[in-house]
Each structure stands twice: as C-alpha cells, then as structure tokens.
C-alpha atoms as a printed R data frame, in Angstrom:
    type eleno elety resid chain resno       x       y       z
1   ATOM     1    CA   UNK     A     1  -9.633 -32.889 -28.296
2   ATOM     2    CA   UNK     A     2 -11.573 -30.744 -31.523
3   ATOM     3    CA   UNK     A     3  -8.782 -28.870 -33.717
4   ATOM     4    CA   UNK     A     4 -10.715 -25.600 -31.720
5   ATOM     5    CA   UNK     A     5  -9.691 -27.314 -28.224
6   ATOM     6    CA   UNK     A     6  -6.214 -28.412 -29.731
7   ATOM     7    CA   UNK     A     7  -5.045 -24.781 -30.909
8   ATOM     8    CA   UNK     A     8  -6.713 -22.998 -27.883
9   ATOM     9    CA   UNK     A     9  -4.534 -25.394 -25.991
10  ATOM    10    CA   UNK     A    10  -1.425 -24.689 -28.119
11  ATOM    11    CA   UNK     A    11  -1.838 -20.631 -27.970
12  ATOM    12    CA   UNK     A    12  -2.308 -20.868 -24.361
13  ATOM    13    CA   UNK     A    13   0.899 -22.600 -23.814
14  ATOM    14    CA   UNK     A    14   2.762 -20.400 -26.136
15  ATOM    15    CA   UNK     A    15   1.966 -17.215 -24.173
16  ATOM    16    CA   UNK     A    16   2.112 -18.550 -20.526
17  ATOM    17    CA   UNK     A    17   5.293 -20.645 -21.551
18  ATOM    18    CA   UNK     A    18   8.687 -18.779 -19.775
19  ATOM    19    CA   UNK     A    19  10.804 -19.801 -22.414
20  ATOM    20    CA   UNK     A    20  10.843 -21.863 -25.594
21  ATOM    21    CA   UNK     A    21  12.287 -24.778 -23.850
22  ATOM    22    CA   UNK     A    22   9.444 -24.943 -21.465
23  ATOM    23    CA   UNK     A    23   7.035 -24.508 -23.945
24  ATOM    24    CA   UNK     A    24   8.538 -27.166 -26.331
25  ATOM    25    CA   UNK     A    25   8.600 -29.361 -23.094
26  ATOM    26    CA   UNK     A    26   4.701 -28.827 -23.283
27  ATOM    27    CA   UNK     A    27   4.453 -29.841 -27.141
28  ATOM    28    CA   UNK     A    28   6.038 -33.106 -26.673
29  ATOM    29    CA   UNK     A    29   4.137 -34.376 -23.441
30  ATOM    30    CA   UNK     A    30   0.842 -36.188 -23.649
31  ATOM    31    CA   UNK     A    31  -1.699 -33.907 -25.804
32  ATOM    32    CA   UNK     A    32  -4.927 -35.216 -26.337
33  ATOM    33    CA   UNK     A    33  -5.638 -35.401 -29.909
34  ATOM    34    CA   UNK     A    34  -2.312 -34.224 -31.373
35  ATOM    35    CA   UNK     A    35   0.165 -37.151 -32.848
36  ATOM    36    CA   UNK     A    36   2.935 -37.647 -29.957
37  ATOM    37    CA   UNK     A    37   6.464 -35.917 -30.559
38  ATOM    38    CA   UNK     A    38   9.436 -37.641 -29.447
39  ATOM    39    CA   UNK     A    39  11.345 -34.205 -29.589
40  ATOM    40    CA   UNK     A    40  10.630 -30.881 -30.729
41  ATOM    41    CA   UNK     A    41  13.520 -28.273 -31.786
42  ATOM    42    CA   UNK     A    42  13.181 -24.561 -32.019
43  ATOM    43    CA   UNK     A    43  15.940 -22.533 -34.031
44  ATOM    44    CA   UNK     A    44  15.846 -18.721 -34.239
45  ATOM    45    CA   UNK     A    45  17.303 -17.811 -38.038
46  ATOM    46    CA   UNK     A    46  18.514 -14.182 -38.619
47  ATOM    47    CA   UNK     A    47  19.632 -14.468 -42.449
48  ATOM    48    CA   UNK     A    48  20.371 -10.743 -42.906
49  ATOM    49    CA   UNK     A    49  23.016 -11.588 -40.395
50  ATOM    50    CA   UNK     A    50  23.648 -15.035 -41.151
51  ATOM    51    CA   UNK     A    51  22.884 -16.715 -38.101
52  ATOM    52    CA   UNK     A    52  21.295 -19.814 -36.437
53  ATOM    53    CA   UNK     A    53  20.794 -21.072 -32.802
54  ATOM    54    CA   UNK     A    54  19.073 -23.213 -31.344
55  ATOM    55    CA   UNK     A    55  16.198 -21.303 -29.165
56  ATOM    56    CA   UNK     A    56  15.067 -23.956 -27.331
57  ATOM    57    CA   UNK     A    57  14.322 -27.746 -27.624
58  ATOM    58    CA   UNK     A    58  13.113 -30.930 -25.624
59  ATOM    59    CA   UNK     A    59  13.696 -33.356 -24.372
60  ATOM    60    CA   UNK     A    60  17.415 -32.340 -23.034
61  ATOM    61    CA   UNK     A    61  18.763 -35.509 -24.648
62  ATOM    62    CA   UNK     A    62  18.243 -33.942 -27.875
63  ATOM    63    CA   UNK     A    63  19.408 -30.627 -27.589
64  ATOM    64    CA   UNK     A    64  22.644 -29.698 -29.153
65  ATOM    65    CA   UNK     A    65  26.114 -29.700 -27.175
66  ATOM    66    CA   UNK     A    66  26.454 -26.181 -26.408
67  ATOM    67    CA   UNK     A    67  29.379 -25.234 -28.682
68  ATOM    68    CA   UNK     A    68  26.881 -26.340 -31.543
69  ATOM    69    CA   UNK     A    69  23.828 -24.674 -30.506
70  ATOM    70    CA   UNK     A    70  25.176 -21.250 -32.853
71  ATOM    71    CA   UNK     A    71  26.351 -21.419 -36.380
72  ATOM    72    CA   UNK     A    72  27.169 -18.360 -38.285
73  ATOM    73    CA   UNK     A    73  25.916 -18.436 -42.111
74  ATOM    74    CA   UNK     A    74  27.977 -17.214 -44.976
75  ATOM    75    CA   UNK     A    75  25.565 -14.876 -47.582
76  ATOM    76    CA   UNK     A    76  25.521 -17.772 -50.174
77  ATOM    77    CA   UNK     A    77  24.210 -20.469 -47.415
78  ATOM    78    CA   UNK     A    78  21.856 -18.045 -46.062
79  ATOM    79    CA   UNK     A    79  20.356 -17.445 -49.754
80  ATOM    80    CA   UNK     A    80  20.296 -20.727 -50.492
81  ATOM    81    CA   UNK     A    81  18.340 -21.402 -47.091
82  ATOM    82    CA   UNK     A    82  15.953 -18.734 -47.832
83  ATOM    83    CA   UNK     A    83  15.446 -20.444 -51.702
84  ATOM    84    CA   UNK     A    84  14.662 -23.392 -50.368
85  ATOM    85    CA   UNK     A    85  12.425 -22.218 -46.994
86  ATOM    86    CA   UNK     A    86  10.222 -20.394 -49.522
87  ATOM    87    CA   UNK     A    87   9.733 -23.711 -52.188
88  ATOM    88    CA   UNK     A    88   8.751 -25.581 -48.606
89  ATOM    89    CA   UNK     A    89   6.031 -22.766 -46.989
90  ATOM    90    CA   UNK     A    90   3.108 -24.690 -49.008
91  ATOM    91    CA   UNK     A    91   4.060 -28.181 -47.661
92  ATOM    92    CA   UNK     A    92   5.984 -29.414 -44.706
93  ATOM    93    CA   UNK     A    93   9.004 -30.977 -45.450
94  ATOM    94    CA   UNK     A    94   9.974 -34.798 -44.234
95  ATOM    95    CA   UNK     A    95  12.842 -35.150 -43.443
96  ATOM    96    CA   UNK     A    96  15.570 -38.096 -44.650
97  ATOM    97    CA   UNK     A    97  18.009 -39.678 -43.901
98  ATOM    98    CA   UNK     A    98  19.834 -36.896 -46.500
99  ATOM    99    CA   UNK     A    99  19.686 -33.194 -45.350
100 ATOM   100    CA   UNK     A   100  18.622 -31.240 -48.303
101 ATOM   101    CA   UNK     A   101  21.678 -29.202 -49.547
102 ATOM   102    CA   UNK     A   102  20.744 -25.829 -47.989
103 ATOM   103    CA   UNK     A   103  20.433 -27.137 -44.548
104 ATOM   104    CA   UNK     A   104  24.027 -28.617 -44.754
105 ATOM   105    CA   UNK     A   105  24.968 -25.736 -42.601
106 ATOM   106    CA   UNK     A   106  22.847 -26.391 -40.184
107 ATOM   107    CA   UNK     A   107  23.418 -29.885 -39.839
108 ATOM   108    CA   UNK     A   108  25.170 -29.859 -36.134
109 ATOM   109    CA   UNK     A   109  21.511 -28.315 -34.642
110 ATOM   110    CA   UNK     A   110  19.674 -30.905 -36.464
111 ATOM   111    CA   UNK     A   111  18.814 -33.928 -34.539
112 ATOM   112    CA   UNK     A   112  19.778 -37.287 -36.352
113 ATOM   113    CA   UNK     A   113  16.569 -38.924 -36.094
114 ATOM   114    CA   UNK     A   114  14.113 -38.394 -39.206
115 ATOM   115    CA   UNK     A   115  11.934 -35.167 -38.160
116 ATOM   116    CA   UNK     A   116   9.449 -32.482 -40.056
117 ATOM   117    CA   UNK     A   117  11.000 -28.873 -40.857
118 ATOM   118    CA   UNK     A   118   8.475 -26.584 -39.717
119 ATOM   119    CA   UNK     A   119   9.066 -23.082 -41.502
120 ATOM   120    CA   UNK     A   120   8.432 -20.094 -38.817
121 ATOM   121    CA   UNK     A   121   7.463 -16.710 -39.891
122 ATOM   122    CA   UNK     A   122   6.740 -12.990 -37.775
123 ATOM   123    CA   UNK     A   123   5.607 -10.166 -39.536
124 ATOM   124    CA   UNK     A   124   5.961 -11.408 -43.078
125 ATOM   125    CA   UNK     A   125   9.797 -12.099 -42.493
126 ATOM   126    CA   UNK     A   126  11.689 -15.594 -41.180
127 ATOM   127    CA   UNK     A   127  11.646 -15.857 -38.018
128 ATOM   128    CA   UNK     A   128  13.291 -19.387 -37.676
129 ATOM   129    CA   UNK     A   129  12.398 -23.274 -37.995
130 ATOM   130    CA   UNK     A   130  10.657 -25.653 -36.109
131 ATOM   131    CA   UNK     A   131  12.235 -29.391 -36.455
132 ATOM   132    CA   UNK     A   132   9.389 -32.098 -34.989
133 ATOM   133    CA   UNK     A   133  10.951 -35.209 -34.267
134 ATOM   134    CA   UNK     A   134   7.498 -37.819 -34.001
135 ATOM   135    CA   UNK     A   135   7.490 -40.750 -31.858
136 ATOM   136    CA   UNK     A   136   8.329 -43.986 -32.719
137 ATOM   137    CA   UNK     A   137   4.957 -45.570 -31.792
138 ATOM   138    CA   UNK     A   138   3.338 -43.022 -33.504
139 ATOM   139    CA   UNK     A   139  -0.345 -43.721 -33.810
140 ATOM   140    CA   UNK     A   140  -1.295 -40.497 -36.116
141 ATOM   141    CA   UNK     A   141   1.181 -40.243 -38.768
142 ATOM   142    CA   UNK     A   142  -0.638 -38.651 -41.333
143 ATOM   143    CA   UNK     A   143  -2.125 -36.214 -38.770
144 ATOM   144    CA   UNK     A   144   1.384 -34.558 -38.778
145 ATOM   145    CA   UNK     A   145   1.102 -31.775 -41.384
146 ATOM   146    CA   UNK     A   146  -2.276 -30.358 -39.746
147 ATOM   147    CA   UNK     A   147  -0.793 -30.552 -36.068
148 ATOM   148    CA   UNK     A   148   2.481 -29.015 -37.315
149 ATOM   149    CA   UNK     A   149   0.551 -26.378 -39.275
150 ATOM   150    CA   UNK     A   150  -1.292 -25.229 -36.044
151 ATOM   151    CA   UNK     A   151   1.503 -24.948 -34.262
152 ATOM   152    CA   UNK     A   152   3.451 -22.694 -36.794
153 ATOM   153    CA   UNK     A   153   2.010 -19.070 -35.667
154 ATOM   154    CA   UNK     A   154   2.393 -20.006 -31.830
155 ATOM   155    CA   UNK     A   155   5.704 -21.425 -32.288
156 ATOM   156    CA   UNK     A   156   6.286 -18.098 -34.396
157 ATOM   157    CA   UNK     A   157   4.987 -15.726 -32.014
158 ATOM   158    CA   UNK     A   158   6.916 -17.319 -29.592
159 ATOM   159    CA   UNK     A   159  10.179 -17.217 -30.985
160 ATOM   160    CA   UNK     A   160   9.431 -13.499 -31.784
161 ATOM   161    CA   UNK     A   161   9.002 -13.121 -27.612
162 ATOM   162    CA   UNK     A   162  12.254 -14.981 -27.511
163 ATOM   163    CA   UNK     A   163  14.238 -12.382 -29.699
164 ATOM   164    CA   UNK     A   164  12.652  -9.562 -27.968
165 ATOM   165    CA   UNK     A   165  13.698 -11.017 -24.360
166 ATOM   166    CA   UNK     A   166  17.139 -11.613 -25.772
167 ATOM   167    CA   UNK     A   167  17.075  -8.088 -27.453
168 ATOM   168    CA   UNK     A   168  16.352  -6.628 -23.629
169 ATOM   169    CA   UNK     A   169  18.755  -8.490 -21.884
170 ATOM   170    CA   UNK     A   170  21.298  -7.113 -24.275
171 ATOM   171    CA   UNK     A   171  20.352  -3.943 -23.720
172 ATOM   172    CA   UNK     A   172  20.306  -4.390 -20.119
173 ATOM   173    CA   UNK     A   173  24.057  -5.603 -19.761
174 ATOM   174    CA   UNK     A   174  24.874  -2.736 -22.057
175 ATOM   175    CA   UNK     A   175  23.402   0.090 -19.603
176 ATOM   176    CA   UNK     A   176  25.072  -1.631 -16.956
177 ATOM   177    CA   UNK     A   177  28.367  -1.621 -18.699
178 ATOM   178    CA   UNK     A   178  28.165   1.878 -19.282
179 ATOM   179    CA   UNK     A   179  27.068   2.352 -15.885
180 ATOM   180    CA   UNK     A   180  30.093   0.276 -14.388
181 ATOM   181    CA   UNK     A   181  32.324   2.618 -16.944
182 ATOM   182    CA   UNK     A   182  30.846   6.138 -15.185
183 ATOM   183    CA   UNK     A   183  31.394   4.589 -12.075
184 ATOM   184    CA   UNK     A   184  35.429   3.903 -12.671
185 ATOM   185    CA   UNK     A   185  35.628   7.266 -14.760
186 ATOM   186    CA   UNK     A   186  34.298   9.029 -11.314
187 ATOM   187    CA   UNK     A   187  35.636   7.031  -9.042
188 ATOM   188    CA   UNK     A   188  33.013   5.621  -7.227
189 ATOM   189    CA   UNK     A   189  31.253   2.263  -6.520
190 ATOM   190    CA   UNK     A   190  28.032   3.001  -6.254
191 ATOM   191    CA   UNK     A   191  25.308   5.638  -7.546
192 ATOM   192    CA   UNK     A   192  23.878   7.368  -4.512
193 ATOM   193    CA   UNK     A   193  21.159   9.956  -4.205
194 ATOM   194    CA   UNK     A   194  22.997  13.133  -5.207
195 ATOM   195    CA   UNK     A   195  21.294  16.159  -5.587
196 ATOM   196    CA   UNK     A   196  22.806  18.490  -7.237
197 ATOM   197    CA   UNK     A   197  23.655  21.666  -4.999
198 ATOM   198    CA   UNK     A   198  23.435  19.732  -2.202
199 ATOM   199    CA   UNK     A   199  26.519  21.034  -1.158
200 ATOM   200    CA   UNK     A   200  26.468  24.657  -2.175
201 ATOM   201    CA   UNK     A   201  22.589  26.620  -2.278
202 ATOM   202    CA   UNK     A   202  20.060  23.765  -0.886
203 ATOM   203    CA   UNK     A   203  22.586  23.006   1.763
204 ATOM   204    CA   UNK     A   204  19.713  24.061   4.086
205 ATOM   205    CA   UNK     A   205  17.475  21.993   2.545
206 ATOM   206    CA   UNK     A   206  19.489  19.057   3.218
207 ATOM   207    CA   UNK     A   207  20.593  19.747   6.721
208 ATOM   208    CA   UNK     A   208  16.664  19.765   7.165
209 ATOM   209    CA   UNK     A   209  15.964  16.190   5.131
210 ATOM   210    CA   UNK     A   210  18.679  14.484   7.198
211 ATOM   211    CA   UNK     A   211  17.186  16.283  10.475
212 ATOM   212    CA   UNK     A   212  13.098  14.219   9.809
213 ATOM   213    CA   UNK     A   213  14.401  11.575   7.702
214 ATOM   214    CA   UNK     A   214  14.926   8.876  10.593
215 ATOM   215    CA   UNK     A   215  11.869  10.234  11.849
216 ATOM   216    CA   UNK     A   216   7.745   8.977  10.648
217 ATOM   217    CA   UNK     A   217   7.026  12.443  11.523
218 ATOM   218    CA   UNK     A   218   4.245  13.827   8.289
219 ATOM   219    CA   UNK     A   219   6.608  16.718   6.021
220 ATOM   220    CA   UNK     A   220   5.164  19.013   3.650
221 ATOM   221    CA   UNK     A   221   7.207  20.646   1.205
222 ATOM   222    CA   UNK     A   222   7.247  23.824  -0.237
223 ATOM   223    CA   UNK     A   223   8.144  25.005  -3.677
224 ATOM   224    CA   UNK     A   224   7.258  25.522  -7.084
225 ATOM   225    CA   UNK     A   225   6.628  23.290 -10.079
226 ATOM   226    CA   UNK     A   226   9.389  21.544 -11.195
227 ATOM   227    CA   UNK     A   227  11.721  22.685  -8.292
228 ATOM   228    CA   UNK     A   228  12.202  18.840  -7.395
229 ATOM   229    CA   UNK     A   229   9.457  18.717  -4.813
230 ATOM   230    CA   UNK     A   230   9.384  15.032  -5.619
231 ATOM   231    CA   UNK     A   231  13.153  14.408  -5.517
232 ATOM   232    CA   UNK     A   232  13.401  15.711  -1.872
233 ATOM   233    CA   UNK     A   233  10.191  13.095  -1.083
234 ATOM   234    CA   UNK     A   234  12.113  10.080  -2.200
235 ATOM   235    CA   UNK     A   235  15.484  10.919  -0.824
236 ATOM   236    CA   UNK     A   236  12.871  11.145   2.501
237 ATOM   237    CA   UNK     A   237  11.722   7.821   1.896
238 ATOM   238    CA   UNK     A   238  15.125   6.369   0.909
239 ATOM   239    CA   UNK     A   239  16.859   7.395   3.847
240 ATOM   240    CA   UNK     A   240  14.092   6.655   6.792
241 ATOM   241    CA   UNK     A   241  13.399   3.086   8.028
242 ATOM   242    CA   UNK     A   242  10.734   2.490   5.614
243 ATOM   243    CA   UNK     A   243  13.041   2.375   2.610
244 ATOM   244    CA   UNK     A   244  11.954  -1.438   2.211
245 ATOM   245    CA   UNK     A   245   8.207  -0.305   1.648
246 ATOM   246    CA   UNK     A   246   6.550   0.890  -1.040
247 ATOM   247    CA   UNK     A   247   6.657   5.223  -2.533
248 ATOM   248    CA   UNK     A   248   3.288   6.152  -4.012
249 ATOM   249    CA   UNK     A   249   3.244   9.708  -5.367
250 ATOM   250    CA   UNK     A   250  -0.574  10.616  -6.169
251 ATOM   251    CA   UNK     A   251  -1.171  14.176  -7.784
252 ATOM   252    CA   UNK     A   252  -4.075  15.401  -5.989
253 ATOM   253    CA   UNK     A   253  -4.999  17.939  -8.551
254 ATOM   254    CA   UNK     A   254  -6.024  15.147 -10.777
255 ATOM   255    CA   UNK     A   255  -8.556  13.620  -8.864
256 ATOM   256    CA   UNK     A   256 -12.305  14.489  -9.306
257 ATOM   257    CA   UNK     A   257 -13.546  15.725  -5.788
258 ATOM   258    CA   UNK     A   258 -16.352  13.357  -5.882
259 ATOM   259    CA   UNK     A   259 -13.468  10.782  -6.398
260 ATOM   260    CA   UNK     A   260 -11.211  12.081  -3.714
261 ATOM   261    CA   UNK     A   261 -12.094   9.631  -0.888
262 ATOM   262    CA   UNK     A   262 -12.752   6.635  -3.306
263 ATOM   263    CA   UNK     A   263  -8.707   7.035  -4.163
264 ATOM   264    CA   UNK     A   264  -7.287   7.799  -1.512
265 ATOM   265    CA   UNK     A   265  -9.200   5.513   1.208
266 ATOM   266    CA   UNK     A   266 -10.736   3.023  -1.432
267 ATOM   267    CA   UNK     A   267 -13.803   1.804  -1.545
268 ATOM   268    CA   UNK     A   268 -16.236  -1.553  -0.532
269 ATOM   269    CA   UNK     A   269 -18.365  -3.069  -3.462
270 ATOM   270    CA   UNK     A   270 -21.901  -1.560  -3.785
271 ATOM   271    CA   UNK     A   271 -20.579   1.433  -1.932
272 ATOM   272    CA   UNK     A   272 -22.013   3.752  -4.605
273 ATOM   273    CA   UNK     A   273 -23.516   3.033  -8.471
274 ATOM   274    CA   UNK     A   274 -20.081   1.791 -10.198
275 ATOM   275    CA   UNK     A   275 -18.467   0.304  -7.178
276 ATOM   276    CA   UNK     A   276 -18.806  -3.184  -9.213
277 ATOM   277    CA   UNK     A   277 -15.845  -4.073  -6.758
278 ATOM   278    CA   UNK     A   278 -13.945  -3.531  -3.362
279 ATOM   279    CA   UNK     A   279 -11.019  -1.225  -4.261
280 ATOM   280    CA   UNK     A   280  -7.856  -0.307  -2.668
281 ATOM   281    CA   UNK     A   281  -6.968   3.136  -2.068
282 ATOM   282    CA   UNK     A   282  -3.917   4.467  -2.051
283 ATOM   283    CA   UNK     A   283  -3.557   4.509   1.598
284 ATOM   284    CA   UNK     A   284  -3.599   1.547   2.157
285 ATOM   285    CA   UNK     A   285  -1.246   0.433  -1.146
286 ATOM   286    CA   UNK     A   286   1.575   2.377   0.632
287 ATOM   287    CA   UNK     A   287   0.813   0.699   3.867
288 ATOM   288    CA   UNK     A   288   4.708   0.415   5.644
289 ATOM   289    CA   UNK     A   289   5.966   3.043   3.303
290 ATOM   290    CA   UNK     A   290   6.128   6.194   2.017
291 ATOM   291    CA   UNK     A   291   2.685   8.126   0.420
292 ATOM   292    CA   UNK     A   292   3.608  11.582  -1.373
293 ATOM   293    CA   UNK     A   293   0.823  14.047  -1.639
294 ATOM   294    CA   UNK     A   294   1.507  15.875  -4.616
295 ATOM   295    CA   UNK     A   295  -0.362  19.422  -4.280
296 ATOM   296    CA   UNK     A   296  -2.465  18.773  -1.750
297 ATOM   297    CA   UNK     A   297  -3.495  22.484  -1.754
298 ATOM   298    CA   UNK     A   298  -5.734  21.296  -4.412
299 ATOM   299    CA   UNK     A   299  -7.808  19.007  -1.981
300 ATOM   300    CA   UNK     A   300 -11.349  19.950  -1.356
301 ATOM   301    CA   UNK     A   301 -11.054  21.212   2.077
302 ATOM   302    CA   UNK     A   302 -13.936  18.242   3.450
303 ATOM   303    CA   UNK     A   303 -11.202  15.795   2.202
304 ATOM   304    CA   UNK     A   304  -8.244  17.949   3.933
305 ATOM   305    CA   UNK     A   305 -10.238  17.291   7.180
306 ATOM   306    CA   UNK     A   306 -10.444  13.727   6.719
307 ATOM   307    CA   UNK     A   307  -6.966  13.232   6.144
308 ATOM   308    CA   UNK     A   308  -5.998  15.075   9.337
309 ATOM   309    CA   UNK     A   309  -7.444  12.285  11.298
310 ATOM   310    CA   UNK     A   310  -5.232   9.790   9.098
311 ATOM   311    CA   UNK     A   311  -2.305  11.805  10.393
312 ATOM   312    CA   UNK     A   312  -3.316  11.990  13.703
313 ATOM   313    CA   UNK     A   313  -4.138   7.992  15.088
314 ATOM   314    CA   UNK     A   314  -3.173   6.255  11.677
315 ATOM   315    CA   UNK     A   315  -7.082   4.800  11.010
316 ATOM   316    CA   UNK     A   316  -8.654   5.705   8.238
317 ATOM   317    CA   UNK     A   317 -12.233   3.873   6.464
318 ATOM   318    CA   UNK     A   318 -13.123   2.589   3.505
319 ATOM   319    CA   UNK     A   319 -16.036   4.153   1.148
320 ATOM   320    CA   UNK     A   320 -19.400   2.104   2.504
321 ATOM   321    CA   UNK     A   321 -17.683   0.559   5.251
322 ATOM   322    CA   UNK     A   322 -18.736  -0.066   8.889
323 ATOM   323    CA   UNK     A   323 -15.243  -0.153  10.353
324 ATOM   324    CA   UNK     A   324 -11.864   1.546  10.064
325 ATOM   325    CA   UNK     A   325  -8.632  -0.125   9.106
326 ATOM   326    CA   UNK     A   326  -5.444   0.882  10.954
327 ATOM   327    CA   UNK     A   327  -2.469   1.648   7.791
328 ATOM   328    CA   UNK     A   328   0.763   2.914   8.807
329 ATOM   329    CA   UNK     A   329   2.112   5.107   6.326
330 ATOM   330    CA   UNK     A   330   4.331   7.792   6.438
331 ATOM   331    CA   UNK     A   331   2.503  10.736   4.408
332 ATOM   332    CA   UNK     A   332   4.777  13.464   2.279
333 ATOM   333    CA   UNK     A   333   2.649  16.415   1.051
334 ATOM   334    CA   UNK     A   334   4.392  18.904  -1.491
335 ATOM   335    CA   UNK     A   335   2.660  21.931  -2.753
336 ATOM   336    CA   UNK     A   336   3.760  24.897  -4.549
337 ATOM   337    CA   UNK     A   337   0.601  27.245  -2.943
338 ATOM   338    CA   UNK     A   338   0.848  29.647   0.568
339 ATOM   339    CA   UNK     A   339  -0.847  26.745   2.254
C-alpha cells in the first residue's frame, strides 16, 4: 500500500470508527504496508485540569484495570509533562525500559512492554498521547516514525470526537437530572402534553382535540400566527393511533408553485429538466403518520384540487409517473386565513 493508500486508509477509519477502541482495534490488525502493532493505546490529557485517561486501547489484554484507566495530575506534573511533550513534537520518542521522569505519573496507563509516545494535538493545544506498542516480529522497524507520524492528526481528530461525545453525554445526564428534579419538585413522573389553559379558556379547544383524536378523520385548524396552531397538530398526532409514525409539518407558503407537486407528491427521475433523481415527497415520507399542512391557504388553488383527491381515496402520483401509489396518512392543515 503507497503512503497515499496508507493515510486514505487511516483517515477513513478514524471517521467511520464508533469509538477509539474500535478504531485502535483497526490500527493494530493486518495493514498492508504499515509495520504491525502489537497494541496501540490512546490517552486523552486535559493539563489545565490535570487529568489523564485512557480513551481507548487494543488489544483488551493491554488495556488498563479500570481503577487505573484515570489519574489526576498535580500542576507541577502536568508542567513538567507539557516541558517534556513539547522537546518530543520534532521526534517520536522510544520508549525504555525507564519512563522518562515526567511520565512517572502516568506510569499505571502505560503498558510495560517497550512502545513509541505519539504526541496528539487539536487546534494548536494537547489533545492527548498515542503509546504504539510494535510487534515482536516486527519486519519494518525503522518504518515506525513515518507510520506513527501519519497517524498523529487522525488519532488527534479522533480523540477530539471522543471529548466532544463525552462532553454531550455529560450534558445529557445533566438535563435529565434536572428534569428528574422538576419532576419530584411537581410531583409528577412523567412530562405529558400540557397546554397551558387547557383547563381554563381553550377548554373548548380541547374537548374538540380529544373528540377527532382517535379518529384518521383530515382537521384543519384555525388561528393566527403564533397561536400554537402547531402545538394542537402534535397533541393530534400524539394522542391518535398513529403516534408510532412519523409528524411532518411542511409550511406551504414556502414552496414555489411550480414546486408544489414536486414536494408534496415527489417526483420520478427525468420527470422535468433537474429531476437528476426519483424524489420522495412529503406524502409519502409521512406514510402511517401524521402530515401537518401549515397554511395551506397559501396553496395555488390547482394544487388544493389535487390534494382533495389525496383526502378522499388515499392515492396520490408521483411527478412523471404512469401509476398512483396508495399512502395512508393522516393530513392536519392549519391556517390563519377565512378559508
């Protein structure tokens, strides 16, 4: 494999990989043209914060024990680590049998075998350290420093994926603890579809929603902009049978009329100059749900007639085709116009 091959290989990995344990799982298999790793090691270094964890490594045998796979850094060792990761960016390290004084702290994530310390850096800060452990039938050991210094910005840009992933998950758990807290604080279980006045001036309105809900029955609602036209549609759609399917709002008044039956009933290729492909309207992408017309008053009244027979037997036809397709979707049209 050409160094061209090799890193195209490499980058492709590193985006498509899930994790960095699956992706170092790909490093250290059989890559043609690359000197074989017997392990590679992926740590994730935050020295503002002074910490270090392993972010992924393979094989399993060589990954740290669990209660060593996070060490917390005290200012001085993460100084000292930065000293000596900015003497080694020219030149990949080899490592001894005797850890260099600044990785000291580190030792527990290190494996014991001999390896190469791969600095890793993400927009022009540390972003952690790669530690290549080579095989011991090694064929291409002075191929190492190229290899390891094509896989530095993958590995990088990788790890950088990593901390955002963990950075979302955080976040995540965090909503959801506040959530859980609102939920004790008002003494419920669950969030359900409140609206607000439910009980008091749209108590009509909601006598009326529970009345078609269960029903496939087409609804139109009235109202002006910003009245919640579009919260009334989805407590329609979450209440009915069809709660499973998909809700598609489409704002009418944004299509182009000469557009209007291309989006909503799709098209077939070479249907018209453009049509480079068959396209799915939006018809039939909220087939078994819920479709929300979103002022329909600003249809061209040629496409308001064609949608009538949608309502009416559920068939509808593609743009430049020769036979209709049968969708069964529950249609929702909201205006705020004297229809």
């Amino acid at each position: 494999m050409n160094p061209g091959s090799l890193a195209e290989f490499v980058w492709r990995e590193a985006c498509r990989a899930p994790s960095i344990a699956s992706l170092a799982t790909a490093l250290t298999g059989t890559v043609p043209g690359a000197p074989p790793l017997a392990a590679l090691i992926v740590l994730a270094l935050d020295l503002d914060e002074g910490i270090a964890e392993t972010a992924g490594a393979a094989p399993s045998g060589l990954i740290p024990t669990p209660q060593d796979s996070r060490h917390e850094l005290t200012p001085a060792q993460s100084r000292e680590l930065a000293r000596w990761i900015d003497r080694t960016q020219a030149s990949l390290l080899g490592k001894t049998d005797i850890l260099p004084r600044a990785l000291l702290p580190l030792e527990s994530l290190i494996p014991l075998r001999p390896c190469w310390a791969v600095p890793l850096t993400g927009d022009g800060r540390l972003a952690g350290l790669a530690l290549a452990v080579p095989a011991a039938d090694d064929p291409y050991p002075g191929d190492h420093t190229r290899y390891l210094a094509l896989l530095r910005e993958p590995l990088a840009a990788a790890l950088q994926n990593y901390r955002h992933r963990r950075d979302l998950q955080e976040l995540r758990r965090s909503a959801e603890a506040d959530r859980q807290s609102l939920l004790t604080r008002l003494g419920r279980d669950e969030v359900l579809e409140d609206v607000i006045g439910a009980d008091g001036g749209l108590r009509s309105v909601m006598q009326r929603v529970d009345l078609v809900a269960g029903s496939d029955v087409p609804v139109l609602v009235l109202g002006e902009t910003g009245s919640g036209k579009e919260v009334i549609a989805r407590i329609l759609h979450t209440r009915s049978r069809r709660a499973g399917g998909p809700f598609i709002r489409v704002n009418c008044g944004a299509i182009p009329p000469e557009l209007v039956d291309s989006e909503l009933f799709g098209h077939e290729k070479g249907a018209f100059t453009g049509a480079v492909a068959r396209r799915t309207g939006w018809f039939e992408r909220a087939d078994g749900g819920t479709l929300l017309l979103d002022e329909i008053g600003e249809l061209p009244r040629a496409a308001q007639v064609r949608l009538l027979r949608v309502l009416q037997d559920g068939s509808m036809q593609r743009v430049g085709a020769e036979s209709n397709l049968r969708v069964d979707v529950r249609v929702i049209a909201a205006t705020h116009a004297d229809l």
